[in-house]
C-alpha positions in Angstrom: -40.0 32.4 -104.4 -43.3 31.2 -102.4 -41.8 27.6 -103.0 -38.7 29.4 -101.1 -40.3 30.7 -98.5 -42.3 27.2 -97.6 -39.0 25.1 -97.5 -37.3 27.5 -94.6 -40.5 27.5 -92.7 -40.7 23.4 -92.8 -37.1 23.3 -91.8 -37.7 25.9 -89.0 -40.9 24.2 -87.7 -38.1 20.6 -87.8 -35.9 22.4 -86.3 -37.7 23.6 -83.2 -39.4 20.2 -82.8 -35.6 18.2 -82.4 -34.2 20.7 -80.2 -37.1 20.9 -77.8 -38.2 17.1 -78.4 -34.4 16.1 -77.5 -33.7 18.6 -74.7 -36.0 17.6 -73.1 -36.0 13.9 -73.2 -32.9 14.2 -72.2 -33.3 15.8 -69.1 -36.3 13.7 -68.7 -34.6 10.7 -68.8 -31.7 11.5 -66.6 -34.7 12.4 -63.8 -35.9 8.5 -64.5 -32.3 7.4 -63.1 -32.2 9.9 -60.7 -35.3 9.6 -58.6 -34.8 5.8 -58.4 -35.7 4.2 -62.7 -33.2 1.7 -63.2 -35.0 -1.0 -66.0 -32.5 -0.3 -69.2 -35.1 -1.8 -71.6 -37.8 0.5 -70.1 -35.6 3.6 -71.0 -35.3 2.1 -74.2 -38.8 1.4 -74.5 -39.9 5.1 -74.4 -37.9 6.0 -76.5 -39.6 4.6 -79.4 -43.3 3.4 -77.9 -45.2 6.7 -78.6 -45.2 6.0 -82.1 -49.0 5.5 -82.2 -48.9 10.1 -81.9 -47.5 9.6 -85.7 -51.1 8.6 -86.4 -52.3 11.8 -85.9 -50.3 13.6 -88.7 -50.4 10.7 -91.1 -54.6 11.2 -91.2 -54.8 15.1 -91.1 -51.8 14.9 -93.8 -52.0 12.2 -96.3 -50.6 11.4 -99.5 -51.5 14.3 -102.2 -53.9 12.2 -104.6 -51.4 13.0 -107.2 -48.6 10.5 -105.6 -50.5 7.3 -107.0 -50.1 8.9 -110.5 -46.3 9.5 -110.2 -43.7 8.6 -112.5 -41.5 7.1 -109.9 -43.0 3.6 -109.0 -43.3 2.9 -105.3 -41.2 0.4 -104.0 -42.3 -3.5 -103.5 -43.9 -3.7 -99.9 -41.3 -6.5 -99.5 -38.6 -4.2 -100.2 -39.3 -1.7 -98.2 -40.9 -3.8 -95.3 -37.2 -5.7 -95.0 -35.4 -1.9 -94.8 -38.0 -0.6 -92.3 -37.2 -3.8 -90.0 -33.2 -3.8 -90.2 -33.7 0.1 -89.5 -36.2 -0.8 -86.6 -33.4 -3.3 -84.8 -30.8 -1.0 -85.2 -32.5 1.6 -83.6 -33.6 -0.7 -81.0 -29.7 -2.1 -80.0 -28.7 1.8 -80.4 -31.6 3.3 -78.1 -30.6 0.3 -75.3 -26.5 1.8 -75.6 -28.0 4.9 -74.9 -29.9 4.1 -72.1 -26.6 2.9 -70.7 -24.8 5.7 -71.2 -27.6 8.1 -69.8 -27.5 5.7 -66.6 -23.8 5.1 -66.2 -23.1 9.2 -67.4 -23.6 12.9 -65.8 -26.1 14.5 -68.5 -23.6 17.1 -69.1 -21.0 14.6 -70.1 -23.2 12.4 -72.0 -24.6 15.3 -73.9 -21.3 16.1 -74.6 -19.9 12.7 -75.8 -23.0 12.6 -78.0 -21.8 15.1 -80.3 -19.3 13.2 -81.8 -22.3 11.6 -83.6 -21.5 14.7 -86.0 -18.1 13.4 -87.0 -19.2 10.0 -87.4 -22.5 11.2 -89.8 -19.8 13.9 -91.5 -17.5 10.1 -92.3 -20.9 7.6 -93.3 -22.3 10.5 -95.2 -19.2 10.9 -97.4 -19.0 6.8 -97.9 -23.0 6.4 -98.1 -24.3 10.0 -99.3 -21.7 11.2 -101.5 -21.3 14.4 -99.2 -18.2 16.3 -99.9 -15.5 16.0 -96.9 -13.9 19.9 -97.1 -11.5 20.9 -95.0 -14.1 22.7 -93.1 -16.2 19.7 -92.0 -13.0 17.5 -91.5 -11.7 20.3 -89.0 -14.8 19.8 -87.1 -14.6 16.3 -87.3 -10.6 16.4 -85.6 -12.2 18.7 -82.8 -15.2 17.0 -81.6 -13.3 13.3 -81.8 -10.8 15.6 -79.7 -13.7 16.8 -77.7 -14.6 13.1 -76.4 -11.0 12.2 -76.3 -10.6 14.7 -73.1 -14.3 13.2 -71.4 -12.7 9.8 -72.0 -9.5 10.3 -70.2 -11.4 13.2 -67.7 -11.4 10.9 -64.2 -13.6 13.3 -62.2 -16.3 13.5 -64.9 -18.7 11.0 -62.7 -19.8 14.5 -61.1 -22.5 13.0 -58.6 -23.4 9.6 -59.8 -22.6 6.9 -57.8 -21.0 4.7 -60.7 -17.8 3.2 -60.3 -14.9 4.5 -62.7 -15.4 1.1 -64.4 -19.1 1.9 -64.8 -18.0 5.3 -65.9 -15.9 4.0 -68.7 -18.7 1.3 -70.2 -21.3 4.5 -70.4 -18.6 6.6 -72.6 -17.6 3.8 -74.8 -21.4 2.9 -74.8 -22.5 6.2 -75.6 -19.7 6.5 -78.3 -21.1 3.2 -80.1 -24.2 4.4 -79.8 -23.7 7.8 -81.3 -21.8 6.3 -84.3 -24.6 3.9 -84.9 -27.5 6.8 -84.7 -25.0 8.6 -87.5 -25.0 5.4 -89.7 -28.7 5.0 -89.2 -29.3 8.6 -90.0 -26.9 7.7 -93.3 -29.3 4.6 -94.0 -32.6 6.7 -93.7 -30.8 9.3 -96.3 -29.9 6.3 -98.7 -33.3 4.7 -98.8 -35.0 8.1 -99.6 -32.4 9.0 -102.3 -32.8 5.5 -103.5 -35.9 3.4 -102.7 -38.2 5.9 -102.0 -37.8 9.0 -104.3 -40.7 10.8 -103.6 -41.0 14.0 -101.6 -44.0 13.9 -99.6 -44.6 14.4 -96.0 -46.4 11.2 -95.5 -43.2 9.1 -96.5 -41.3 10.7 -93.5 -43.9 9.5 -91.2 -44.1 6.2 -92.4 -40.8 5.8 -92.4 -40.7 6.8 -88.3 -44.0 5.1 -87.6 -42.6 1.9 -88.6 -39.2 1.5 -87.3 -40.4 2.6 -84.6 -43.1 -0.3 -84.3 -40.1 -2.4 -84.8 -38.0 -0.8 -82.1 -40.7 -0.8 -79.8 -41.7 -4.6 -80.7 -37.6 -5.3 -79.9 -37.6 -3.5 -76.5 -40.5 -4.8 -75.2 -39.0 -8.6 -75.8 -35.8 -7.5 -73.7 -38.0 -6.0 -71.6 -39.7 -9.6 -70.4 -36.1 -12.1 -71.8 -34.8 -9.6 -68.9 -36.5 -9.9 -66.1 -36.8 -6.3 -65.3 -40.4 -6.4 -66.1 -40.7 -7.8 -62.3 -39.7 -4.9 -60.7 -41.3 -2.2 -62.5 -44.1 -2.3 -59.7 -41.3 -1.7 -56.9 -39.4 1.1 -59.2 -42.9 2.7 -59.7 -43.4 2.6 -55.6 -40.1 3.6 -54.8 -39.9 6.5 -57.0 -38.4 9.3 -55.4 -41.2 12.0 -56.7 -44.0 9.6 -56.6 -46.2 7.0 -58.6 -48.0 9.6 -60.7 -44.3 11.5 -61.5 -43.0 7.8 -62.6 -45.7 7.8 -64.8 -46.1 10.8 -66.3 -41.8 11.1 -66.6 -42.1 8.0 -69.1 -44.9 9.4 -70.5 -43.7 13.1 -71.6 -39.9 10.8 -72.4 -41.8 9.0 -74.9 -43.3 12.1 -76.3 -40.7 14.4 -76.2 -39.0 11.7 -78.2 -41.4 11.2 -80.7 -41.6 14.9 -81.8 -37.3 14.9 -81.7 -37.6 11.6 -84.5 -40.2 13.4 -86.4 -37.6 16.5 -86.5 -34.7 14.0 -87.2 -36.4 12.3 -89.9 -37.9 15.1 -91.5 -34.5 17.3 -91.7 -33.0 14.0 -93.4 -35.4 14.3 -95.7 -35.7 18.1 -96.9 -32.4 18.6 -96.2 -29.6 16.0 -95.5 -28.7 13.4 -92.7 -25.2 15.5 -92.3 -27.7 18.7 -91.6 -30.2 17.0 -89.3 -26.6 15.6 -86.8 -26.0 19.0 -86.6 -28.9 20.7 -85.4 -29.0 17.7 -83.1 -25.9 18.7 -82.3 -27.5 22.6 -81.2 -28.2 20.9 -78.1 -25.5 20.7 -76.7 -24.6 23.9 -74.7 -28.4 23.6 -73.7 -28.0 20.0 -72.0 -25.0 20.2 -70.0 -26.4 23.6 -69.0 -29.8 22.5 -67.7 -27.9 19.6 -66.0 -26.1 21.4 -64.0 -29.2 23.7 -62.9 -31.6 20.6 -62.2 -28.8 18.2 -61.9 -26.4 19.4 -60.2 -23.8 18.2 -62.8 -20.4 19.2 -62.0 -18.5 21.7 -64.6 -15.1 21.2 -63.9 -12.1 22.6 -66.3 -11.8 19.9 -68.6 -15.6 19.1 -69.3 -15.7 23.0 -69.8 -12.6 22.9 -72.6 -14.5 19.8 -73.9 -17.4 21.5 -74.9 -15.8 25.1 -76.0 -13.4 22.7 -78.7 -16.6 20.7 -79.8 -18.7 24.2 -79.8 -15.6 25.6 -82.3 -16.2 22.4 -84.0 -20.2 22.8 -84.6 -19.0 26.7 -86.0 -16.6 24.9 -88.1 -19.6 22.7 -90.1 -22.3 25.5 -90.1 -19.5 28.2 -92.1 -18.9 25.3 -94.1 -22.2 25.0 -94.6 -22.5 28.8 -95.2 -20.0 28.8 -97.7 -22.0 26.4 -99.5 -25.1 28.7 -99.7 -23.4 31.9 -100.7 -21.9 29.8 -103.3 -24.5 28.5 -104.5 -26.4 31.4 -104.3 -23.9 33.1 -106.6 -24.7 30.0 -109.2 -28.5 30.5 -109.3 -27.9 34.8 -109.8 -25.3 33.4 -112.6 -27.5 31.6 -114.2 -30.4 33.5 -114.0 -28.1 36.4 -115.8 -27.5 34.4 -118.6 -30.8 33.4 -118.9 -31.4 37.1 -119.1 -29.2 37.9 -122.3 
């Protein structure tokens, strides 16, 4: 029962550090654009170049002495050094689409068009996971691909960016791309804990996040210089519109506030399932489109408003699913623990 108890408070404590980590990066990272940040590989740089905060955790929680005596051998450092690094430059090409979409997108529509990462996890985790597809979860995949359909062909979604309906177009399909890449990635992280790692220990999840990020970070700083955009960093800084200290400290909290959403993401993955962490990701998204508008000054118009009630009615769709799943198994354990009674 203790054992219990622990697991909902770890997956609470998860929970509350991806939807406040990923709010408000978001939001963070739209006020970059906004106040005059335009370098793409800089917005993909933060995302990923606070991994040195994972240090912290990894000394004040280290490996229980007990892991070097485990049954299950550790996996060859080549193995799992050649995993970390494909992971690492996938994240890296799928943090640079999002940076496009968040520059080329209203925050309330690219929050939106986000949750479609949900179907795409619900599909790679069927293929990759084995996770059953009900007819719950492929309900809520139908509605949220629906959900993006009506952003995609929504002409006055631009709200008050300046980008071109051609621009507009390249951040959805962007955006899109990049949210069914994060879904396989999440897929791939599930895999290589099922399968190379098996072992449940906190300190795995961290290394895991420490080092693709490292990789990432190594990737976005190249594009940052094989750009050129490293050259007008100085001017962006100046001609920020809330100063050189707000330029500064936005990047700063952005890579921080993504750092504790990864540690969220990757830990959910791990105690519970890739398909589980996508959807708490996905709790985020009445919160976005909702501070957007506030800070923003996104515009809500009818359709973008539909959008998100059919991909909301799609989110209730997975988590009943999901409830089902509990109460029956639930029903199994009390079952059993009858028989073991008699």
């Amino acid at each position: 029962m203790l054992i219990h108890w622990k697991w909902w408070v770890t997956v609470a404590v998860l929970i509350v550090f991806l939807l406040a980590g990923q709010t408000a990066a978001l939001l963070l990272g739209r006020l970059y654009y906004d106040q005059g940040g335009n370098s793409k590989w800089m917005a993909t740089l933060v995302q990923t170049a606070a991994f040195p905060l994972l240090l912290v955790p990894l000394v004040l929680f280290p490996p229980p002495a007990d892991d070097a005596e485990s049954p299950v051998p550790r996996p060859s450092l080549a193995k799992i050094s050649l995993i970390y690094v494909g992971l690492g430059l996938i994240i890296a090409g799928d943090n640079l689409m999002y940076s496009y979409g968040l520059l080329y997108l209203p925050a309330s529509t690219y929050s939106l068009v986000c949750a479609t990462q949900l179907a795409f996890n619900a599909v790679f985790s069927y293929f990759l996971n084995a996770q059953k597809l009900t007819p719950m979860i492929f309900n809520s995949v139908v509605l949220l691909t629906f959900s993006a359909a009506l952003l995609g062909v929504d002409e006055d979604s631009e709200g008050t960016t300046d980008a071109s309906k051609g621009k507009y177009a390249l951040g959805f399909i962007l955006t899109l791309g990049a949210s069914l890449c994060y879904s396989l990635i999440l897929s791939l992280m599930q895999l290589t804990f099922q399968k190379v790692q098996k072992r449940e220990t906190f300190s795995v999840v961290l290394e895991m996040q420490l080092w693709t990020a490292v990789v990432a970070s190594v990737v976005s700083v190249v594009g940052l210089f094989a750009s050129g955009e490293w050259k007008t960093l100085r001017t962006e800084m100046g001609g920020f519109g809330k100063g050189k200290v707000a330029y500064v400290m936005t990047l700063v909290w952005t890579g921080i506030s993504w750092q504790v959403a990864s540690v969220g993401v990757v830990g959910l993955i791990f105690v519970v399932s890739s398909l589980f962490s996508n959807v708490i990701s996905t709790l985020a998204l009445p919160v976005v489109p909702i501070f957007a508008v506030i800070f923003f000054h996104d515009s809500m118009g009818g359709i973008k408003v539909m959008a998100m009630l059919i991909a909301l009615w799609g989110f209730v769709s997975y988590i009943y699913q999901h409830y089902l799943d509990d109460a029956k198994g639930k029903k199994a354990v009390r079952e059993l623990e009858g028989l073991s009674a008699c």
